[in-house]
ZASE-769483 format. One record per residue (C-alpha): residue in one letter; x, y, z; residue number from 1. Coordinates in nm, 3 decimals, always signed. Each point is the difference from the previous one (the first is absolute). Example, Ala and Ser with C-alpha at 12.3 -4.5 7.8 and 13.67 -1.06 7.14 Angstrom:
ZASE-769483
<node resn="A" east="+1.230" north="-0.450" up="+0.780" resi="1"/>
<node resn="S" east="+0.137" north="+0.344" up="-0.066" resi="2"/>
***
This chain:
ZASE-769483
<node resn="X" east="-7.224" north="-2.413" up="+4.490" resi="1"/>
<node resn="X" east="+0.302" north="-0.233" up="-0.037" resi="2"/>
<node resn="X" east="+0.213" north="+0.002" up="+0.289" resi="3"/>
<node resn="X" east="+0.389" north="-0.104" up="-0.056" resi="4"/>
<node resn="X" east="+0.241" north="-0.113" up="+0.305" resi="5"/>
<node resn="X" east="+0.326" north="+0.191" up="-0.059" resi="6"/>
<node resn="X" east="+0.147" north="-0.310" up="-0.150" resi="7"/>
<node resn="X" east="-0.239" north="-0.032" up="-0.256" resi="8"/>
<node resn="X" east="+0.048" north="+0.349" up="-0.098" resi="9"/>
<node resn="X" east="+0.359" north="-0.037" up="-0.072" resi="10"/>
<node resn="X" east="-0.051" north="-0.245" up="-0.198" resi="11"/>
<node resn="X" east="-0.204" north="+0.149" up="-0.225" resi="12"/>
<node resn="X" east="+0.266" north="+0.352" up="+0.001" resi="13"/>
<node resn="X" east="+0.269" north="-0.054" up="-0.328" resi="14"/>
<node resn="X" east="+0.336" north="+0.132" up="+0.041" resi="15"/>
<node resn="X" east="+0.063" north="+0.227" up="-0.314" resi="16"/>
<node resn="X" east="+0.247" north="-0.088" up="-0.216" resi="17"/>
<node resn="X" east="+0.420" north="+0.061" up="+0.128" resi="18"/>
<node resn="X" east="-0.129" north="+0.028" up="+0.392" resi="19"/>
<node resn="X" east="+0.074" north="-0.292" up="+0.225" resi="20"/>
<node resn="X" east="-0.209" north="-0.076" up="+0.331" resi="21"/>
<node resn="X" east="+0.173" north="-0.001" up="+0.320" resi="22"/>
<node resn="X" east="-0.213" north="-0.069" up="+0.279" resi="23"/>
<node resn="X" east="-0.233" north="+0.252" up="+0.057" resi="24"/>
<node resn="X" east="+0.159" north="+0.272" up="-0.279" resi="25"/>
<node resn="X" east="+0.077" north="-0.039" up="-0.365" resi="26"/>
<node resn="X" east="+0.307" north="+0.219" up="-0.123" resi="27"/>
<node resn="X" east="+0.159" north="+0.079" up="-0.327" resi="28"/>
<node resn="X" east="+0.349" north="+0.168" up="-0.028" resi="29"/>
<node resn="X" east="+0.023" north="+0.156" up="-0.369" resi="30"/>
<node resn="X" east="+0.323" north="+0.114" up="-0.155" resi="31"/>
<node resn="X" east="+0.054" north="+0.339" up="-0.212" resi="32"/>
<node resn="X" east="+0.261" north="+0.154" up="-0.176" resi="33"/>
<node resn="X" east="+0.105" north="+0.223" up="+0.244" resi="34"/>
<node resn="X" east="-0.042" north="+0.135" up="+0.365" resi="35"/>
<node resn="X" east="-0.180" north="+0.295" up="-0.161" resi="36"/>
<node resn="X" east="-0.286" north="-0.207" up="-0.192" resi="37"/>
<node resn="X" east="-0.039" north="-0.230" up="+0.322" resi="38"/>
<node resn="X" east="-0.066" north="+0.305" up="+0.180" resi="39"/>
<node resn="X" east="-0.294" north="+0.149" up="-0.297" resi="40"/>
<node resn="X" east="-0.112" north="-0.374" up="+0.015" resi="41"/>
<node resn="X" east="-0.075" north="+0.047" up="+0.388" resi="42"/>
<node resn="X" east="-0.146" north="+0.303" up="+0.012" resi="43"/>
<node resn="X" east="-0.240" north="-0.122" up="-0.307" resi="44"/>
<node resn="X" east="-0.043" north="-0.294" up="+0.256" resi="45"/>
<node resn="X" east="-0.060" north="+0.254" up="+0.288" resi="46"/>
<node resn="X" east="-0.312" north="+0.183" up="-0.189" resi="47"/>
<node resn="X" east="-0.146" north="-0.341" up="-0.098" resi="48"/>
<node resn="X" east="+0.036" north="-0.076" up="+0.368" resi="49"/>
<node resn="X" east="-0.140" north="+0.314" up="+0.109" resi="50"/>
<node resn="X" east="-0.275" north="-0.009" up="-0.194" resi="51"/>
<node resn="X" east="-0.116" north="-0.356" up="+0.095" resi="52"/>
<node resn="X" east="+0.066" north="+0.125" up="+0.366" resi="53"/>
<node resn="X" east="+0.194" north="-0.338" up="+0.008" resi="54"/>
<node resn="X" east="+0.389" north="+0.058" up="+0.031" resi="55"/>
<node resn="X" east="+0.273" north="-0.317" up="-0.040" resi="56"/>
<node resn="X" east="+0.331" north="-0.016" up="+0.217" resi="57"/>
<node resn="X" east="+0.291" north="+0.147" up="-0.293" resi="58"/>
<node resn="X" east="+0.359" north="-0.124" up="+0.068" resi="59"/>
<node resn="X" east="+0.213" north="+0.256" up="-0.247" resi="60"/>
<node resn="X" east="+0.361" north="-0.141" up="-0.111" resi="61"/>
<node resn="X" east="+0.164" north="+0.208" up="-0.283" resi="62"/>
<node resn="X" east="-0.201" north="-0.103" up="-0.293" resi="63"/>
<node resn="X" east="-0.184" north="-0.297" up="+0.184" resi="64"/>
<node resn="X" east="-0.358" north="+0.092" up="+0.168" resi="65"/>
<node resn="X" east="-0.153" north="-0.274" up="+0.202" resi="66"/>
<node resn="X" east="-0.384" north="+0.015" up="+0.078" resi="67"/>
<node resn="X" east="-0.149" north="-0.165" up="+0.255" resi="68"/>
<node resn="X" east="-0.395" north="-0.023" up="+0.015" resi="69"/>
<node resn="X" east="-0.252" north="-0.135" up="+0.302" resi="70"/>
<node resn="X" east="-0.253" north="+0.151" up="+0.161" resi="71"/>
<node resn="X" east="+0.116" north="+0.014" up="+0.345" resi="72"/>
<node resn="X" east="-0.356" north="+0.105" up="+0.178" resi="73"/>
<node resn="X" east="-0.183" north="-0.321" up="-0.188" resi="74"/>
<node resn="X" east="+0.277" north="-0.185" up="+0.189" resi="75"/>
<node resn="X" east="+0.141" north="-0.099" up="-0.403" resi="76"/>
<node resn="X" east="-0.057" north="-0.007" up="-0.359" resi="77"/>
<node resn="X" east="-0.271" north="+0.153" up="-0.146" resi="78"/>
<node resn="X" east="-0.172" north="+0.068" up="-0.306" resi="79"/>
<node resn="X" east="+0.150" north="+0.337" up="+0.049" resi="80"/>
<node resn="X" east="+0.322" north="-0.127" up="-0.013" resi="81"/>
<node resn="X" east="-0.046" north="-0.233" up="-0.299" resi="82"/>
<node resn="X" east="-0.193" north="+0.372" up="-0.217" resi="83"/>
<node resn="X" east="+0.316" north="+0.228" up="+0.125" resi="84"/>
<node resn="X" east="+0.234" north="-0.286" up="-0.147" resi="85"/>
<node resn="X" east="-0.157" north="-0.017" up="-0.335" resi="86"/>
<node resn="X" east="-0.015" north="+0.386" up="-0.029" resi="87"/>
<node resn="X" east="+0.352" north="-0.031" up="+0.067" resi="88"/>
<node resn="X" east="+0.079" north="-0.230" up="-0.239" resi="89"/>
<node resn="X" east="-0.145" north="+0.201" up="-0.265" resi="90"/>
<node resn="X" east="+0.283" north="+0.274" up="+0.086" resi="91"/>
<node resn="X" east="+0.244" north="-0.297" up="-0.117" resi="92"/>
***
């Protein structure tokens, strides 16, 4: 079995399109019409997140939701992180 240091592995993890790496988190703030689609848009969010028992950091501002995704027990990101962000981005 192949055995990656954690620096190799982040490497190898792409950040899905329209999130930016900070550190050890990537984060996307996404813009809707109104206060009431942001808030459909985060409970969507919230099953996805419930489902993948993996649940991002959301920053709610009128019609601006920011996510925020690391896994905080693997001490950063994860693949986790980088599957909840592309289910996200399908909601886009």
């Amino acid at each position: 079995m192949l055995r990656r240091n954690k620096e190799q592995t982040m490497r190898l993890l792409r950040i899905p399109k329209g999130w930016k790496r900070t550190g050890n988190e990537i984060r996307r703030t996404v813009i809707m019409k109104d206060f009431v689609r942001a808030m459909g848009f985060v409970q969507t969010v919230a099953f996805l997140a419930e489902k993948a028992d993996h649940h991002p950091d959301i920053d709610i501002r009128w019609n601006k939701v920011t996510l925020v995704l690391t896994s905080h027990g693997e001490g950063g990101l994860t693949e986790k992180d980088i599957s909840l962000a592309i289910q996200i981005n399908s909601l886009i």
